[in-house]
N, C-alpha and C positions, 0 to 999 in steps of 0.2 A: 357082594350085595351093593347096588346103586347106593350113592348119598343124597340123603333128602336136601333139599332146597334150604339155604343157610339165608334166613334174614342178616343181610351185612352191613351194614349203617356209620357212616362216617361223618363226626363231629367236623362244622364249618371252618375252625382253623387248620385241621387235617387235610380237608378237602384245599384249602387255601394254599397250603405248603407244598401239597403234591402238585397243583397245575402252576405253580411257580416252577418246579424241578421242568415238565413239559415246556416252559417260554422258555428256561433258559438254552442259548446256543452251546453249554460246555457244555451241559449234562451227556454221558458215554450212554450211548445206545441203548446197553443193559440195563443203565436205572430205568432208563425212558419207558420200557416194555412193562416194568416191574409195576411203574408207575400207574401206566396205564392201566394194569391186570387189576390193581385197588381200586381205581378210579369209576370202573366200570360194573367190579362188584360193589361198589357204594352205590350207584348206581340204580343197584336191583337187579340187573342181569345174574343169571346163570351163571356156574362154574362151563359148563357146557357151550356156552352161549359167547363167554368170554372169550375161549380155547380157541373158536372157532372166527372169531371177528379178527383174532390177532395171529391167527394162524399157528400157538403153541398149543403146549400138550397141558390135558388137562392137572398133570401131577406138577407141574408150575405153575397154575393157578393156584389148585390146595395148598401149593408150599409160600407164596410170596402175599399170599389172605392172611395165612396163619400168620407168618414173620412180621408183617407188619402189627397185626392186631395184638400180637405178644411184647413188640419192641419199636413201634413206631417206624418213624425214619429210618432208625440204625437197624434195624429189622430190612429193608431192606439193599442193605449196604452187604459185600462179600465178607463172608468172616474170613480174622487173619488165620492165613495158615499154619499148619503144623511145627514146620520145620523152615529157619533160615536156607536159602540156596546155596550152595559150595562158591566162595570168593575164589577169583585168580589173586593166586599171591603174585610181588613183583617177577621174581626167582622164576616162576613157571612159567610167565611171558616170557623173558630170556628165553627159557630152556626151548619153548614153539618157536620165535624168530630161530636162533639159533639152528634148529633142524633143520629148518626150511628152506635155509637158505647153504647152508654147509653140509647139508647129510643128504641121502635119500635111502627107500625104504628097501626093504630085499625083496617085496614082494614086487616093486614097480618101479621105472623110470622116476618120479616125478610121487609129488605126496597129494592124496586128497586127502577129504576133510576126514572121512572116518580114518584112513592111516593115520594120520597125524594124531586126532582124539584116540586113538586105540595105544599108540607109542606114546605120549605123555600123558594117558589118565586121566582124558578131560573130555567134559562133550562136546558133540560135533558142534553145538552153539557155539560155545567158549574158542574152539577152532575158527570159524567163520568170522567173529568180533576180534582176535586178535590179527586175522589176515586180513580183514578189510581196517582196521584201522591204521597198519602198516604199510596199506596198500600192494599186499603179495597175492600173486596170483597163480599159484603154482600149478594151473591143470592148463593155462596159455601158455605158446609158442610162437614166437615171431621167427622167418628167417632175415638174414641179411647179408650184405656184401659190398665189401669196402673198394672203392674203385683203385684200380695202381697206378690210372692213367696219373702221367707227369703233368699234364695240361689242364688237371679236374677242375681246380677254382678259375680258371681263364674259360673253359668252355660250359659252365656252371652260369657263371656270369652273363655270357652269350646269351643260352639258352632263355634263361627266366626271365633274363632282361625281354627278351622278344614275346614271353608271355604276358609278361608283368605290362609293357610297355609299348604297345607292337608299333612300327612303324606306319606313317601317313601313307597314303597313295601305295600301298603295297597289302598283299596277299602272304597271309605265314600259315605254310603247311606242315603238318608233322604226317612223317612218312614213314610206315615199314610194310613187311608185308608179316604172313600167317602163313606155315607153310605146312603140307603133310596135316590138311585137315580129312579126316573121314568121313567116307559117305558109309554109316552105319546101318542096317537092318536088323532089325529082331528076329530070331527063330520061328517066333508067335508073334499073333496078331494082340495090340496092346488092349486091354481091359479098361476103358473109357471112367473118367470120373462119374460118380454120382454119390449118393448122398446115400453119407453113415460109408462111403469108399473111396478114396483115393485112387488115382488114375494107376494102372500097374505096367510094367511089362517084364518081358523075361532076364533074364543079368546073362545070359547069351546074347553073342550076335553076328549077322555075317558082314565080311568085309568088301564094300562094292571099288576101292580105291581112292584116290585122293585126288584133292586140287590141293592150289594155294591162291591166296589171297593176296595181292597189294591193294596198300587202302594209304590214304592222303587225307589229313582228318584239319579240313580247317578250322583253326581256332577264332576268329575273328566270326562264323556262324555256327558252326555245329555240323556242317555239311560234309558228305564223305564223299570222294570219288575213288571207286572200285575196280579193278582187273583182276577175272579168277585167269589161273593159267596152270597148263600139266604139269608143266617144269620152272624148278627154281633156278635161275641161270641171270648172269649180268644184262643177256639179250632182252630176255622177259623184262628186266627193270629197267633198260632203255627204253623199252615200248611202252611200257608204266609211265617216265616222264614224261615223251613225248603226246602221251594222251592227257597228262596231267598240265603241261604247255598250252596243247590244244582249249583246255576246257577253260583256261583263266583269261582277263579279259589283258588283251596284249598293251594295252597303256598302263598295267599297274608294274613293279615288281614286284620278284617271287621268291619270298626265302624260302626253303627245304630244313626244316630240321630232320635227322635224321642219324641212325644209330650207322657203327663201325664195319660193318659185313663187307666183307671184299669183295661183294659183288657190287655195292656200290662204290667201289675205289679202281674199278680199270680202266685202263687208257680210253677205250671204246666212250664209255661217259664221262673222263674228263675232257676229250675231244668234244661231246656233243654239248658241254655244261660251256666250253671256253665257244662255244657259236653261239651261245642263246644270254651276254651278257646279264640279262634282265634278272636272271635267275642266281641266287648266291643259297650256298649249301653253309648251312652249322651243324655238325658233327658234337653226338651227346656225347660225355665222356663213356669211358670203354666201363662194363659193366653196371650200366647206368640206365638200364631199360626204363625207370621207374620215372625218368626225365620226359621221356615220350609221349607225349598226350593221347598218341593214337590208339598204345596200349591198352588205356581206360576203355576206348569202345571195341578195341576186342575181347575186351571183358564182357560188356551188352551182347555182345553179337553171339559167342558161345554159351551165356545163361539164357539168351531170350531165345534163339532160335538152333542154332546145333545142338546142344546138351541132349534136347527129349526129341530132337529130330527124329523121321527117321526115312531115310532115303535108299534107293533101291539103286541109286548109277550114280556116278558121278554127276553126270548131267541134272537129274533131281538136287543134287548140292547147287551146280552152282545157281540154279535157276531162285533159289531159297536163298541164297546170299545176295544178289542182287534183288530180291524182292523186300530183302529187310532192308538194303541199303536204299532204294525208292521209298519204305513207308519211313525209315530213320529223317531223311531229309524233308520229308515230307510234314510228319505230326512232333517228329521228338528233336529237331538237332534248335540245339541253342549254343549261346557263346562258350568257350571253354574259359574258366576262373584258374587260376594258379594261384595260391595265395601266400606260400612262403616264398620270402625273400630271398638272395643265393648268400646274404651275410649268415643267416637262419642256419640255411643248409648246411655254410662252412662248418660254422660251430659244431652242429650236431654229429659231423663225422669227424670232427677233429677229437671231441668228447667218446666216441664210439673207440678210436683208435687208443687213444691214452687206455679206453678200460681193458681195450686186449692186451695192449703192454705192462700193464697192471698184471693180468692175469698171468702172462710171461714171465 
């Protein structure tokens, strides 16, 4: 059965009190509503009327009319609860560091939060508050790799310094190539995005064969010069430089940073490096790819344009890699930033190596 219409009437220091709770900025959201919901039945509005202007139900109006008009203010204020919440004793924070970091679980690699709350008895909350204030992250995985070059902190140095600090009247290229990139096809034609759908395609696909890539990624703009080619061979990367000579303006000089591949170390290009003065190569240390700046925009190149590619020939590839490389220099290349120091660097692998001998 409907409720009849409640004459609801609010004495002016009442009314006073409540639009003070409304000015003030602390007040939590919840009173605000509660607030409101008396205000408006003092007012004269409807239960119905109210429900409706504030967008709740109407069994929160009946209830925060009634609460107040029973208890004022503290009417409505949340009553305390039942029961205290279950404390972490010290003991039991031990006990979660401790697994977490020396045990793992039988059912998995690696602990999440429900493993963890399910093996010490605690909830997945109480999990989370004790690993984030620890700072443990046990479902992350870094990899890494200590270099064993003899020469790390000399060619270290080299390197950063030239990013850090590049020389005047000279050009600093970081150079590798990409190689045994595919030209990928779907089985099926892909199912285009639209709305309430995500673009699809099929997790087959056919193989049309490969190119590769050298790319020369200036840091001093952002600019990239490109050569796809069939084959990965010393020859192709003489023609690499020599096109990479060509395109820079012959009054500057040209350093080459540039990774260990022995295709750049044969006679053929140290004869053609020892004709072209202008040009001096630094050499990243050995397992050091991460030194390379060009790396990063092969990283752009396979998220923005090969990943959801899809190409039917090789020829389709390379025409697509040179088209990103035209709009990359065109809308996106800017200067490249390096911002650790090689003192930075040193440290951090000298601290990496202590912890595996540690572990030893």
């Amino acid at each position: 059965m409907a409720r009849t219409h409640e004459n609801y009437q609010l004495a002016e220091e009442d009314r006073q009190n409540l639009e003070a709770i409304l000015r003030s900025p602390k007040s939590p959201q919840s009173l605000v509503l509660r607030t409101r919901i008396v205000l408006l039945c003092g007012a004269g509005q409807t239960a119905e009327e109210v429900a409706a202007a504030l967008g709740t139900s109407l069994r929160s109006v009946y209830k925060w009319r009634k609460r107040f008009k029973e208890s004022q203010l503290d009417g409505l204020k949340d009553l305390p609860r039942s029961g205290q919440p279950k404390k972490l004793t010290e003991e039991k924070v031990k006990e979660v560091l401790r697994l977490t970091v020396e045990r793992i679980p039988r059912e998995a690699t690696h602990w999440s939060v429900r493993l963890m709350a399910k093996a010490a008895g605690i909830t997945t909350w109480q999990v989370q508050q004790i690993w984030q204030a620890a700072d443990l992250k046990p479902h992350r995985l870094k990899t890494f790799k200590i270099s064993n070059d003899p020469e790390f902190a000399e060619k270290v140095v080299d390197v950063v310094g030239l990013y850090m600090n590049p020389p005047d009247n000279a050009v600093v290229l970081s150079v590798d190539e990409k190689t045994q990139i595919q030209a990928l096809d779907r089985t099926q034609p892909m199912l285009p995005l639209k709305s309430g759908q995500i673009e699809r395609r099929t997790h087959d696909y056919k193989r049309h064969g490969t190119t590769n890539l050298y790319a020369a990624f200036n840091i001093l703009t952002g600019e990239v010069i490109g050569r796809t080619t069939t084959r990965h061979r010393a020859k192709e990367f003489l023609d690499f430089l020599r096109q990479v000579e060509r395109s820079t303006p012959k009054e500057l000089a040209l350093h080459l940073i540039m990774d260990n591949s022995s295709t750049h170390k044969t006679q053929d290009v140290q004869k053609w490096l020892e004709k072209h003065p202008r040009i001096t190569v630094h050499f990243t240390p050995t397992s050091a790819s991460w030194l390379n700046a060009v790396e990063s925009w092969f990283s752009q190149l396979e998220r923005r344009s090969i990943h959801r590619g899809v190409f039917t020939s090789v020829k389709e590839l390379r025409a697509e890699i040179h088209r990103f490389i035209a709009a990359h220099n065109a809308k996106s290349a800017k200067p490249f930033k390096w911002t650790k120091s090689a003192a930075t660097i040193l440290d951090s692998v000298q601290r990496a190596k202590q912890a595996i001998d540690e572990q030893n």
